[in-house]
C-alpha positions as CSV (number, residue, x, y, z in Angstrom):
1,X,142.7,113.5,87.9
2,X,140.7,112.1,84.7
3,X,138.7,115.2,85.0
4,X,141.5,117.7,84.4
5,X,143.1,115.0,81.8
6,X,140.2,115.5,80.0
7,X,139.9,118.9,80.6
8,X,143.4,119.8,79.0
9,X,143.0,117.2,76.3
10,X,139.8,119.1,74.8
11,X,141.4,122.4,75.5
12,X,144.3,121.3,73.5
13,X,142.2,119.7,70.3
14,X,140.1,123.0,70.6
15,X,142.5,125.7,70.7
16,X,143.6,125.1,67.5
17,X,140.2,126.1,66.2
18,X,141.0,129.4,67.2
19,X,143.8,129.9,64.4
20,X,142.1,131.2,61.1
21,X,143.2,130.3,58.4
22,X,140.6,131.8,55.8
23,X,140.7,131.4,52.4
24,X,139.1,133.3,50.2
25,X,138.3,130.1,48.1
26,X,136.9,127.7,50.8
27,X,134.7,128.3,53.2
28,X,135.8,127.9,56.7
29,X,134.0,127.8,60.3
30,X,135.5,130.6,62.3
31,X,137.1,129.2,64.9
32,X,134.9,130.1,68.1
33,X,132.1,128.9,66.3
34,X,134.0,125.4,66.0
35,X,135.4,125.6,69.7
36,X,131.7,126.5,71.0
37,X,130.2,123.3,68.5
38,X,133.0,120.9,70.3
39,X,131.7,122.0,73.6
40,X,128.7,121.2,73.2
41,X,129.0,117.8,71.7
42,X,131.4,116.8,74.9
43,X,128.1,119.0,77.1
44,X,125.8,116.2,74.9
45,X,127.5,113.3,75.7
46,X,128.0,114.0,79.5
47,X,124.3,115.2,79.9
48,X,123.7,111.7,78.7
49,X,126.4,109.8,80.8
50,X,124.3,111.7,83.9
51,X,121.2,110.5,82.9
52,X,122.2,107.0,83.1
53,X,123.6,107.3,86.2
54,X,120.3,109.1,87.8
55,X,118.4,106.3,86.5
56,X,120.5,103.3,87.6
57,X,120.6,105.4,90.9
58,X,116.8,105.2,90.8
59,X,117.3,101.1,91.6
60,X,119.1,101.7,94.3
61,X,116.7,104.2,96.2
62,X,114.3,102.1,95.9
63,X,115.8,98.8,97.7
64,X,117.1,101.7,100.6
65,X,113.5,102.7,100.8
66,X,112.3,98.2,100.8
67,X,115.4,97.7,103.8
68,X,114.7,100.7,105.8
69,X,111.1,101.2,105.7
70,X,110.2,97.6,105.5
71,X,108.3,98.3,102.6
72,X,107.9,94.7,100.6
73,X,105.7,94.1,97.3
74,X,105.4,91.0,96.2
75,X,104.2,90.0,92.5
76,X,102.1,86.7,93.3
77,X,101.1,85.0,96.3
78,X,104.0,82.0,96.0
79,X,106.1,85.0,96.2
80,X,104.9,86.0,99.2
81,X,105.2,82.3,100.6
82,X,108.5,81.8,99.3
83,X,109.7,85.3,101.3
84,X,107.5,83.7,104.8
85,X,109.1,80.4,104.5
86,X,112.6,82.1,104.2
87,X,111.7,84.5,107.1
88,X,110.5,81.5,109.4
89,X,113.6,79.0,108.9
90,X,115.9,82.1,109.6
91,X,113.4,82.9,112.8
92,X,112.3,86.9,111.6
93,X,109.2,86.1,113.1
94,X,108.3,90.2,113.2
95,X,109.2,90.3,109.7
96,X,106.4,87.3,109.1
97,X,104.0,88.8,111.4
98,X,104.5,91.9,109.8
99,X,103.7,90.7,106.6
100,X,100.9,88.7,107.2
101,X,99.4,91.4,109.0
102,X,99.9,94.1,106.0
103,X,98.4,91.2,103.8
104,X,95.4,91.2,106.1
105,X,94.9,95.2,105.6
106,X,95.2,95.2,101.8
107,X,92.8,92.6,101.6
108,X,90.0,94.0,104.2
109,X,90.9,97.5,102.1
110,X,90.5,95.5,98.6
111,X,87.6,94.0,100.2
112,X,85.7,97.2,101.4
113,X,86.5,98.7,97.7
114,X,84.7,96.1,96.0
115,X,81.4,96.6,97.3
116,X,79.7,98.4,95.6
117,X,79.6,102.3,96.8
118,X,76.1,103.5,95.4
119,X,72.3,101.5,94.6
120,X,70.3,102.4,92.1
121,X,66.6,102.9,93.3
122,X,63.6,104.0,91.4
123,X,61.1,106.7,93.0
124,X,57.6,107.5,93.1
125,X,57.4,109.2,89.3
126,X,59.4,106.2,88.0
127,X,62.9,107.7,87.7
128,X,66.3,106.2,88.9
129,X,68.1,107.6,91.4
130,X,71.2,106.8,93.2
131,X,72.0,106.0,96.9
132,X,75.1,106.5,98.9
133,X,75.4,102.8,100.7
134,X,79.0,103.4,102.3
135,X,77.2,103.8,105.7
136,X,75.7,100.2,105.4
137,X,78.8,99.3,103.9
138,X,80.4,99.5,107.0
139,X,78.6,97.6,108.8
140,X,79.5,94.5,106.3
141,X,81.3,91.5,107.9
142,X,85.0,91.3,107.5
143,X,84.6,87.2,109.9
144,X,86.6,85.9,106.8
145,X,89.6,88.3,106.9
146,X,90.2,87.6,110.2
147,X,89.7,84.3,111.0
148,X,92.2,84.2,107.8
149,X,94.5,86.0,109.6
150,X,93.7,84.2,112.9
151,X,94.6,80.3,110.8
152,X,97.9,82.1,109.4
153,X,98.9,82.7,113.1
154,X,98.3,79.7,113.8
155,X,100.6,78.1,111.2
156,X,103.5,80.0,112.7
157,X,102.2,79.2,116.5
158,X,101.4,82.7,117.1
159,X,98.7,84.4,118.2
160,X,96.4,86.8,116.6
161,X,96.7,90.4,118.4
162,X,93.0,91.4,120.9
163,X,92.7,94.3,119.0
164,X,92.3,92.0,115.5
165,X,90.5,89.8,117.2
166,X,87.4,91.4,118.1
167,X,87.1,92.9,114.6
168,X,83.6,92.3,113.5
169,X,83.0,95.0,110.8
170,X,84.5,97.0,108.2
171,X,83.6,100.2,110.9
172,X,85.5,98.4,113.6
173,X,88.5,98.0,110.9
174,X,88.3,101.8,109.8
175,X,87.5,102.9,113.4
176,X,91.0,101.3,114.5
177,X,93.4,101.8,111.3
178,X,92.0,105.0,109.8
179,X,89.5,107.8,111.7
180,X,90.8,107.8,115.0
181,X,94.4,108.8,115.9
182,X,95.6,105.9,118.5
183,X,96.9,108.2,121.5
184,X,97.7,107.4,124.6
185,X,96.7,110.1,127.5
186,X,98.9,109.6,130.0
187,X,97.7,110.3,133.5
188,X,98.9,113.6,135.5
189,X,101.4,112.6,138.6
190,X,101.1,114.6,141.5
């Protein structure tokens, strides 16, 4: 209903541009020029109306996309504790768990990134080459990440998934989370 009151209003103030009344002392706009400058001034204004709204939109996609995919950024670590203890009194202990475990993945992740990915060795003539160490990367102790995760477990009175557990390296982290699909063959019934 405000659409077509708006619709006839501007129809109304604009069809009068359409009467000429030329005088061959003033200069005058012709009237379709006037009715198509009118229209596009009320295009202008609308096109920026829309704009707003696909931004404020924006906000709301992205706490959908933080509810339904359970996807939670926090800006500091008292953050982060402030959104546990508030999960733990209300008893969303998956939440927590889920949490604490993501925490432990960014950091083994932030961890593997920071060492360093290539040495710098000279050769027999004296001239510095470089060498790939990811492969002995790999085989780098992530003991501190885990027994981490293994003490925040413990603070809730939960325990530490087997699979976590026996985590030794950053292979057996990227053998686990990364290279190999985790399928299940299920066995043939006769």
């Amino acid at each position: 209903m405000k659409r077509i009151f708006i619709l006839v209003s501007a129809i109304s103030v604009v069809s009068s541009s359409y009467a000429y009344y030329g005088r061959s002392s003033s200069f005058e706009l012709p009237g379709w020029l006037t009715f198509m400058g009118l229209v596009m001034i009320i295009w202008g204004i609308l096109e920026i109306i829309l704009f707003f709204k696909i931004w404020g939109m924006t906000n709301d996609i992205k706490e959908m996309k933080k509810d339904h995919f359970n996807e939670i950024f926090f800006e500091s670590k008292g953050e982060m504790a402030n959104y546990l203890r508030k999960n733990l009194v209300i008893g969303n202990m998956e939440k927590v768990k889920r949490v604490l475990l993501k925490n432990f993945m960014d950091n083994v992740e932030r961890g593997y990134r920071e060492l360093p990915a290539y040495v710098s060795v000279k050769d027999d003539n004296g001239k510095e080459k470089y060498i790939n160490i990811e492969e002995r990367n790999l085989n780098e102790s992530i003991t501190p990440y885990v027994d981490n995760l293994i003490l925040q477990y413990g603070k809730i009175g939960e325990e530490v998934p087997v699979y976590i557990k026996r985590m030794k390296t950053f292979r057996d982290y990227y053998k686990l989370f990364v290279k190999e699909e985790l399928t299940v063959k299920l066995k043939k019934q006769k």
